[in-house]
ZAMARGU-4260 file (C-alpha; in steps of 0.2 Angstrom, whole numbers, plus 5000, padded with zeros to 4 digits):
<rodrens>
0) 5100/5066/5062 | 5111/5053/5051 | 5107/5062/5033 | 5104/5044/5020 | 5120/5037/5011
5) 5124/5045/4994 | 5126/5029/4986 | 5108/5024/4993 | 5099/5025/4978 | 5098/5046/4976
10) 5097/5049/4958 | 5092/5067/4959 | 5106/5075/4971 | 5097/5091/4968 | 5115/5101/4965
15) 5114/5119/4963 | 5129/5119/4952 | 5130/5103/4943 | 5127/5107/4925 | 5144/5114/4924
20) 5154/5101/4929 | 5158/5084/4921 | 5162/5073/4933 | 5153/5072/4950 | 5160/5073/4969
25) 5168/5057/4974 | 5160/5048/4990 | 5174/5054/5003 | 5175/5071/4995 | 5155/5073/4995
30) 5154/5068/5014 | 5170/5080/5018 | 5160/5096/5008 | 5142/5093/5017 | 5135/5102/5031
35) 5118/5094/5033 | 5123/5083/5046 | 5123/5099/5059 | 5117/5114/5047 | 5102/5104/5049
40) 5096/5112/5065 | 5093/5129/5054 | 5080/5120/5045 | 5067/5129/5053 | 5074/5149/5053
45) 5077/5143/5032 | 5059/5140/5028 | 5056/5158/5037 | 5069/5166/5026 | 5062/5158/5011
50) 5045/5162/5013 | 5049/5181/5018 | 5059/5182/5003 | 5047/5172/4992 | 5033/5186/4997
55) 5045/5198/4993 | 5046/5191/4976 | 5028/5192/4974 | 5024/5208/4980 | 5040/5216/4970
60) 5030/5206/4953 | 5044/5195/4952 | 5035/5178/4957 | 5019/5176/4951 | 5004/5173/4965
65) 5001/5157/4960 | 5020/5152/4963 | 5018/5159/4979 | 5003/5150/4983 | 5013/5134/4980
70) 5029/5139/4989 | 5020/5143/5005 | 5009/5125/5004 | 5024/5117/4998 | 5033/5124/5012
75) 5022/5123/5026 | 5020/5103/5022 | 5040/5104/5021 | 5041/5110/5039 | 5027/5097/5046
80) 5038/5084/5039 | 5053/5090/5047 | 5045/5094/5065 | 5037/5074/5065 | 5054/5069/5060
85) 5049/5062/5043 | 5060/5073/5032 | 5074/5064/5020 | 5091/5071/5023 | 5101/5070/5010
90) 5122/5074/5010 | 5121/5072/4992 | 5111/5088/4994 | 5124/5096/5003 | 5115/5109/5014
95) 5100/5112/5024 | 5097/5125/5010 | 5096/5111/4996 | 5088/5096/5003 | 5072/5108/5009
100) 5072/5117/4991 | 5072/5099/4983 | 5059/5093/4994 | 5048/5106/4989 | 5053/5107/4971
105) 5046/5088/4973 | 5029/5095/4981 | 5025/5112/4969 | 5036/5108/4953 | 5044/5124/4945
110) 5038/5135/4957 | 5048/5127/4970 | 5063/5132/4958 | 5059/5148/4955 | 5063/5152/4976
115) 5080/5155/4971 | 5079/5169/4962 | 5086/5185/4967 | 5095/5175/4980 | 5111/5163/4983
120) 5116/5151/4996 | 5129/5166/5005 | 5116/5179/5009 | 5102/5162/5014 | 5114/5157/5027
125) 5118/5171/5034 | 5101/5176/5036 | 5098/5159/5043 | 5113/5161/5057 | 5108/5176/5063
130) 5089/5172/5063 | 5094/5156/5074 | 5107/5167/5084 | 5094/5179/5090 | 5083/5166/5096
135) 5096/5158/5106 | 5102/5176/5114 | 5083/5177/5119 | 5082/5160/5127 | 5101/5162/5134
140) 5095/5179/5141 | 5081/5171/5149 | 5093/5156/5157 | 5104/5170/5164 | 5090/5178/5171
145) 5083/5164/5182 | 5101/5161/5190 | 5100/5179/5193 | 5082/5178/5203 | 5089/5162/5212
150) 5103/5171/5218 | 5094/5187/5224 | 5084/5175/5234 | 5099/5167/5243 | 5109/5184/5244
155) 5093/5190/5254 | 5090/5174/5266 | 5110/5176/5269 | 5110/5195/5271 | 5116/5194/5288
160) 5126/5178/5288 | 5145/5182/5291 | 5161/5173/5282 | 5178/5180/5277 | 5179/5189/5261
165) 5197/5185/5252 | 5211/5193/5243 | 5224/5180/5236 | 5214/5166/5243 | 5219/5173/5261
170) 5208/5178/5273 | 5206/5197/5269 | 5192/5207/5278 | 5173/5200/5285 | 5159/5199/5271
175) 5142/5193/5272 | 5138/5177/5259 | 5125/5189/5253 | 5136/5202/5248 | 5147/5191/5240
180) 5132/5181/5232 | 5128/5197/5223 | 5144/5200/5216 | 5139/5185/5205 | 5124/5194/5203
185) 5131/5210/5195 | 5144/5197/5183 | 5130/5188/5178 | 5120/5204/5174 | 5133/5211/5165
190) 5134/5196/5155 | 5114/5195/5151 | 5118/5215/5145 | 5131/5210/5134 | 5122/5198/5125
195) 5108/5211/5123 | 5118/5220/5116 | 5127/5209/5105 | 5110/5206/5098 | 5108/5223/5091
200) 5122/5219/5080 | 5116/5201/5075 | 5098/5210/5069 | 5103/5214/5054 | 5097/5206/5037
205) 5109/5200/5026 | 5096/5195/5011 | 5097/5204/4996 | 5116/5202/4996 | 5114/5185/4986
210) 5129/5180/4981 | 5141/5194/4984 | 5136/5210/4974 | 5120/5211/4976 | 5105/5205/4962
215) 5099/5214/4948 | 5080/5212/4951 | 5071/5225/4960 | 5069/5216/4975 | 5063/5226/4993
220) 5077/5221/5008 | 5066/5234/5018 | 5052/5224/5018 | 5058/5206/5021 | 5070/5212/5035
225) 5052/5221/5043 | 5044/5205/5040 | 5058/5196/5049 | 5059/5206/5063 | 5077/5214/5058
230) 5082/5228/5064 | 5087/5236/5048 | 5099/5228/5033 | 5116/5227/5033 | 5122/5241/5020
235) 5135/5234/5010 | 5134/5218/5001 | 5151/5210/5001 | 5151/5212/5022 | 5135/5203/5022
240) 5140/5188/5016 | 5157/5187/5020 | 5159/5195/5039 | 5156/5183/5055 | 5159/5194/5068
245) 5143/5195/5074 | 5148/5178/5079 | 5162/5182/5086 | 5155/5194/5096 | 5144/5179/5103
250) 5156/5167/5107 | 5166/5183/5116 | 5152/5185/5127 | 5148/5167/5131 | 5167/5165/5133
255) 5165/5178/5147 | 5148/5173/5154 | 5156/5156/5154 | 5173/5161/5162 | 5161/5168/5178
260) 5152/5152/5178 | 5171/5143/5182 | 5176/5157/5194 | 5158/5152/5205 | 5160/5133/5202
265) 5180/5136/5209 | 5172/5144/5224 | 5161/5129/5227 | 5174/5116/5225 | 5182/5124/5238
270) 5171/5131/5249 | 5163/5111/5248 | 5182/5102/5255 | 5183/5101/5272 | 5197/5110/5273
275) 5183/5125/5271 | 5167/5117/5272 | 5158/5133/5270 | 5145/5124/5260 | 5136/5108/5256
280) 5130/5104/5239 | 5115/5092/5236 | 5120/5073/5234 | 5111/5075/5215 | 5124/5086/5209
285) 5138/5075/5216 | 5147/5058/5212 | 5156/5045/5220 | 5172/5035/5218 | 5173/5020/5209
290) 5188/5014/5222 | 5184/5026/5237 | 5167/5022/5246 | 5169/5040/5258 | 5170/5052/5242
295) 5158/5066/5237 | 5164/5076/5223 | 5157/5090/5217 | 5158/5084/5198 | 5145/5094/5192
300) 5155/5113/5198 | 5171/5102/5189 | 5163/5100/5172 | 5156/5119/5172 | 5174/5124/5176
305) 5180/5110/5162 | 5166/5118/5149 | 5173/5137/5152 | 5189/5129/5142 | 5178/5123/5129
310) 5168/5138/5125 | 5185/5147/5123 | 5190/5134/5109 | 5176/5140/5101 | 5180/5157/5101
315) 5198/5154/5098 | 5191/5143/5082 | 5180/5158/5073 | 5193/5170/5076 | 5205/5160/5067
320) 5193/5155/5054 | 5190/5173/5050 | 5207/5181/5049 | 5214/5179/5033 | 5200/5176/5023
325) 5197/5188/5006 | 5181/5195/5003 | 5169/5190/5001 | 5162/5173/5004 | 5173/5156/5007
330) 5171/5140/5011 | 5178/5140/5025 | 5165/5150/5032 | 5155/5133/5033 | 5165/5129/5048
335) 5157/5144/5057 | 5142/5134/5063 | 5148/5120/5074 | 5160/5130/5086 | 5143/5141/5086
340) 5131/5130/5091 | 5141/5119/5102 | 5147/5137/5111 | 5126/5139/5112 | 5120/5123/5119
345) 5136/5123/5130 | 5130/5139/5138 | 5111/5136/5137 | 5116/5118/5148 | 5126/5125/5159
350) 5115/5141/5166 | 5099/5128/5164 | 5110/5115/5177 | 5117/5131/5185 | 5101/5140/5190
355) 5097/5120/5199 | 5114/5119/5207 | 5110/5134/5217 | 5095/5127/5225 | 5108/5113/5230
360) 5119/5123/5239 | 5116/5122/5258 | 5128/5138/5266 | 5134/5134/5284 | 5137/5149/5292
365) 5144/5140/5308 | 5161/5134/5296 | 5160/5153/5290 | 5160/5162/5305 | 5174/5150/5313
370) 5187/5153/5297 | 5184/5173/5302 | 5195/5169/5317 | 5209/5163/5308 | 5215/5176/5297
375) 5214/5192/5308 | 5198/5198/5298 | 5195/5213/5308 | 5214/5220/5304 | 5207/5232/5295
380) 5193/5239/5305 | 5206/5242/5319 | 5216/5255/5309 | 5200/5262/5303 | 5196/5266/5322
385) 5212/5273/5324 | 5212/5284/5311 | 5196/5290/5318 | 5206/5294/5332 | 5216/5306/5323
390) 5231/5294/5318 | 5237/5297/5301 | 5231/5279/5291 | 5250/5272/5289 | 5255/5276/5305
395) 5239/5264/5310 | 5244/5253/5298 | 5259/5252/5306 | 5251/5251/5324 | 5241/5235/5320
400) 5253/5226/5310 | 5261/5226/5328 | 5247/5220/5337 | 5244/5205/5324 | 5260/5201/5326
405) 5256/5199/5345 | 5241/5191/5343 | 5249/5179/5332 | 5263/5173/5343 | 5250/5172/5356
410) 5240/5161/5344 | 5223/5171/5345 | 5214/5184/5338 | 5211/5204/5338 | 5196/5200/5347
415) 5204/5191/5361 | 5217/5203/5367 | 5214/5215/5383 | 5211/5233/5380 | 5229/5234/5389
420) 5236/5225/5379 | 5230/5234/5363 | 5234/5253/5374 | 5253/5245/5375 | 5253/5248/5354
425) 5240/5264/5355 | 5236/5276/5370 | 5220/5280/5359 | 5213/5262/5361 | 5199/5262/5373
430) 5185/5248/5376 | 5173/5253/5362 | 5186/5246/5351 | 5177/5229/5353 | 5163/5237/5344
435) 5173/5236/5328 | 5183/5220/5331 | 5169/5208/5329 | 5164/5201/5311 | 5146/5208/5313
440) 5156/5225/5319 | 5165/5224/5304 | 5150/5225/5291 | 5139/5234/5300 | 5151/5249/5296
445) 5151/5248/5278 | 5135/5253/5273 | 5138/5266/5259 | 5131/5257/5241 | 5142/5244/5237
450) 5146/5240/5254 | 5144/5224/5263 | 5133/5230/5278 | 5117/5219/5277 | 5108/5234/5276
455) 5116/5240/5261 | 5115/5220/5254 | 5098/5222/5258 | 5097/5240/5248 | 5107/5231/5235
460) 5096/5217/5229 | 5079/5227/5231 | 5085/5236/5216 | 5093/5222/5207 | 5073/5216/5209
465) 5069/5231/5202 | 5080/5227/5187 | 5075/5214/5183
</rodrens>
């Protein structure tokens, strides 16, 4: 949306505040101070606002019937034009607020102005933010949730399929890519509960606080917050208009949601390198080089690791803006809305592309199952057998850091060496000890909740379905 210049021939700039000054905005000044060019997009949650409070009026015999008549004709032909893209945006008009009130004071005359009353611009956009706020957490939720279903269905295909689970990026202890499939799950679960939650907090109407102190009509908050869909109101007038931490709580949640995007895109650059190869991911969420004809890099993980650093800015951004404002509304509150809605359509992109990628990632269980041998996997499950031997847990710990050792200088795995020479660190040893030495071993035992045993992934992700 380019709003029209203001020196294109606007001679009714529609100000809300203009009698009281004698000289008007110069042109730079005008186009620093104006927020239509992105408060535009609230456009839509504005007109429902208005026409909830308009009723309000009505019904409180404030705004006579006919008024209201006019206000929701006038409206309703305001928010055609919009929709068909055939509204005039104005940046003399400032606001979304303004430009949609003049353009219906053009269509119904005075009754177009007498929208206003009872109301002022600080409690109008709040109400707007949180009315558009909601709606994204419902359409973020839903996002979230189809990466969730697309990685049940991988985590069950890949219930059984070995690879090496890490700590400190060294091999640590066998996994299946199920189970750590599904520890994505429960991130991204919690991060679907958080903005739920967040939501809570965000239903609450602000309208009524008009400027900051309330109005002296006998309006009825109830009513237009039941008509919106609030939960209730928000109690006190001067933290309505002037508190955004229900942005802030937000831009928290989408940082951390975004943050568990990065940490799965960092697995998938890696696991896609050679070096692991683990998996392959689809040619269409790939690039080339412009110099290197063999490369394939996986640019679309990159960026999603790239954008965690940007939806952090954005945070960062309302945190500072809020800090040392007094109460209760400033200006600088109108630089709330672009870290917000950037933060929003940042997040709604990335689970919409992420929820894709998924179906573009082709595990290879082979290059899994091989790196299992090089990192003494089943270290572990060894001292677990002997400790249900009878040796006290150090004392086995001890016992098989003696036996990697061995198996290290002799360039092999557990696996590979004789039940002799395993006897030579432990009398206890005997051949059953294989049973626990191979990667399928190793899983099969941990089958309590939580554990990696397919049977307990299986377990796992019929009630994650169930969740959902």
């Amino acid at each position: 949306m380019q709003p029209e210049d203001p020196k294109s021939g606007d001679s009714a700039p529609g100000k809300a505040w203009s009698g009281r000054f004698a000289e008007p905005f110069d042109e730079l000044t005008q186009r620093y101070t104006a927020s239509v060019s992105f408060d535009c997009r609230l456009a839509e949650f504005d007109i429902q606002g208005s026409l909830a409070h308009a009723r309000m009026l009505q019904r409180c015999g404030i705004l006579p019937a006919a008024d209201l008549e006019a206000i929701e004709r006038g409206l309703a032909q305001v928010a055609t034009e919009i929709r068909e893209g055939r509204f005039a945006w104005s940046i003399a008009r400032e606001d979304v607020h303004l430009n949609i009130e003049h353009r219906l004071t053009e269509l119904v005359g005075d009754a177009g102005k007498r929208l206003h009353t009872a109301r002022s611009r600080n409690d109008q956009v709040a109400t707007d933010i949180r009315l558009w706020l909601r709606a994204e957490i419902d359409h973020l939720v839903a996002l979230i949730r189809r990466v969730r279903e697309r990685l049940l269905d991988m985590a069950e295909k890949h219930a059984d399929t070995v690879m090496p689970g890490f700590t400190h990026l060294q091999v640590a202890q066998p996994v299946t890519f199920g189970h750590h499939l599904m520890a994505y799950f429960e991130m991204f679960t919690r991060d679907a509960e958080r903005l739920a939650d967040c939501r809570k907090r965000v239903n609450r109407l602000p309208l009524g606080a008009a400027a900051l102190a309330g109005t002296g009509f006998p309006i009825d908050r109830v009513s237009v917050a039941r008509e919106l869909g609030f939960d209730g109101v928000i109690e006190n007038s001067l933290d309505a208009v002037s508190d955004r931490d229900f942005a802030i709580e937000f831009l928290a949640a989408a940082a951390i949601a975004m943050a568990h995007v990065s940490r799965m895109s960092e697995e998938l650059v890696l696991w896609m390198n050679p070096r692991f190869g683990f998996v392959d991911i689809a040619d269409r969420f790939c690039t080339g080089s412009s110099i290197m004809p063999q490369k394939k890099n996986p640019d679309v993980p990159e960026l999603m690791r790239g954008k965690t650093g940007r939806v952090y800015g954005s945070l960062i951004a309302l945190l500072t803006l809020v800090k040392a404002q007094p109460l209760a509304y400033n200006k600088d509150n109108q630089e709330d809305k672009e870290p917000l809605f950037d933060a929003a359509d940042t997040l709604a992109d990335t689970f919409t592309i992420l929820a894709e990628l998924l179906g573009g990632v082709t595990p290879r269980p082979d290059r899994m199952r091989a790196a299992l041998a090089e990192g003494f996997a089943t270290a572990t499950d060894l001292a677990d057998y002997l400790v249900r031997k009878g040796v006290p847990f150090r004392d086995a710990h001890e016992i098989v850091a003696r036996a990697v050792k061995e198996a290290e200088i002799a360039g092999v795995d557990l696996a590979a060496l004789s039940v002799a020479q395993l006897k030579a660190f432990s009398p206890l040893v005997e051949p059953d000890v294989f049973e626990v030495l191979t990667p399928e071993g190793s899983v099969a035992s941990r089958r309590h909740v939580g554990g990696t045993a397919p049977e307990a992934v299986r377990a796992a992700i019929c009630r994650a379905r169930a969740r959902l």
